[in-house]
C-alpha atoms as one frame of an Amber mdcrd trajectory, in Angstrom:
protein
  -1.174  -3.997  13.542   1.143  -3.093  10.632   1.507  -5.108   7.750   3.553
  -8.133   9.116   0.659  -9.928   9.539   0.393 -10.888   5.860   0.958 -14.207
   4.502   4.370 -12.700   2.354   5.914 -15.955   1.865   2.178 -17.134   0.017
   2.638 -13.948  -2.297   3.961 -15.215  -6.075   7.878 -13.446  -5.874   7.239
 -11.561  -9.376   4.674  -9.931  -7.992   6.238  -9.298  -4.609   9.347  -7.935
  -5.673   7.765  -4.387  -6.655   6.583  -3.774  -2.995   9.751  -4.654  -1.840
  12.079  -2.049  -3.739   9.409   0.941  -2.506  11.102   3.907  -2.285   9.965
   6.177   1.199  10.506   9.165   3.064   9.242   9.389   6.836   8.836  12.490
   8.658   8.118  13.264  12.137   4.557  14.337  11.032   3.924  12.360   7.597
   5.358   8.597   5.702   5.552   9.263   2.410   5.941   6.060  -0.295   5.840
   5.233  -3.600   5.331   1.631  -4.948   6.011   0.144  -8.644   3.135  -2.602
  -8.879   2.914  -4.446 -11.747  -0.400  -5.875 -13.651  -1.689  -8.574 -11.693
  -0.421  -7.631  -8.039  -2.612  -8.046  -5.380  -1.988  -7.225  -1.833  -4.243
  -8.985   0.453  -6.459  -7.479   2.656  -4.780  -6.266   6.331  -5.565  -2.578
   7.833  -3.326   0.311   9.178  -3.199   2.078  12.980  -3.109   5.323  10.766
  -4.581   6.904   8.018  -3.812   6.151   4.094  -4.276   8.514   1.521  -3.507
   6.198  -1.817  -2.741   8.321  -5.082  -2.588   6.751  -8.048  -0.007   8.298
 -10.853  -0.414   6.511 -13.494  -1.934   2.717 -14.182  -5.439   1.443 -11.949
  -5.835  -0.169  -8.434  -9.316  -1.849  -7.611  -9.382  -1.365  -3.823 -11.642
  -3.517  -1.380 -12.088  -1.389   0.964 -14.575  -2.968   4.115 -16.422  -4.864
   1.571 -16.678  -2.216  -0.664 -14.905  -2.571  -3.950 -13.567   0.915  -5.544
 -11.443   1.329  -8.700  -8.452   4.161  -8.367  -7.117   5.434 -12.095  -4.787
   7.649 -13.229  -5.129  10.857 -11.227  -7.279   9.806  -8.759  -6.666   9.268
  -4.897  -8.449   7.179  -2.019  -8.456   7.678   2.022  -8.670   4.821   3.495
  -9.773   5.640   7.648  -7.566   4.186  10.208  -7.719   0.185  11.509 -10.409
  -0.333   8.406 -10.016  -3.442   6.722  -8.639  -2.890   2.643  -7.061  -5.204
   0.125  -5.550  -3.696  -3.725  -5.202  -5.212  -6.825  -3.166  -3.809  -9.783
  -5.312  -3.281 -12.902  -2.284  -2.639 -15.210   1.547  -1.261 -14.148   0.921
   1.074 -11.786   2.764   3.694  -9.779   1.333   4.292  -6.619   1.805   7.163
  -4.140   0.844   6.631  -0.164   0.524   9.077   2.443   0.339   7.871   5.855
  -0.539  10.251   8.732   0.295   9.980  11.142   3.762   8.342  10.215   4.277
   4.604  10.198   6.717   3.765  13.229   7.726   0.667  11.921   9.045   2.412
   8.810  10.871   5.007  11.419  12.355   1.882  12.663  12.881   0.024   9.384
  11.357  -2.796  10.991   7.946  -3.300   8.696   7.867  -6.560   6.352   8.171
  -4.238   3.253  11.682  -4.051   4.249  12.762  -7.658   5.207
């Protein structure tokens, strides 16, 4: 299940907008994107068919991760396993860098609700 099961439309627009204007590359073997979030953004919790390796840049996410809260700063990254259960909130601005392997076919396809 990718992430068009989440409630979007519930989602305050100034703090949806950032997701939407992510900026991606997708490969045959790897998705690469990075997201603008700004203080106060929370995506809610969904899960991914494939792995997530989340790399923080600059700013601080606190990740729920199956029950499990984790803070991600500046220079730090988190894997996330596939199909387990993970919300993020943004601690301050924060540029975010996920790797997704193996890649996201609904990105391939442009058809994820990132992109609608």
């Amino acid at each position: 299940m990718y992430l068009r099961h989440l409630d979007w439309d519930s989602i305050p627009v100034e703090q949806l907008s950032p997701l939407l204007t992510r900026q991606f590359i997708t490969t045959e073997n790897l998705t690469l994107a990075r997201f603008f979030l700004k203080r106060g953004c929370v995506v809610p919790s969904h899960h991914h068919p494939n792995e997530q390796l989340a790399m923080v840049l600059s700013g601080a996410l606190r990740f729920v991760v199956d029950g499990s809260e984790v803070i991600v700063r500046s220079g730090e990254s988190l894997c996330i396993p596939p199909n387990i259960p993970h919300s993020a909130e943004a601690l301050e601005d924060t540029i975010d860098i996920d790797v997704f392997c193996p890649p996201r076919q609904d990105w391939l396809n442009q058809d994820d609700a990132y992109l609608r």
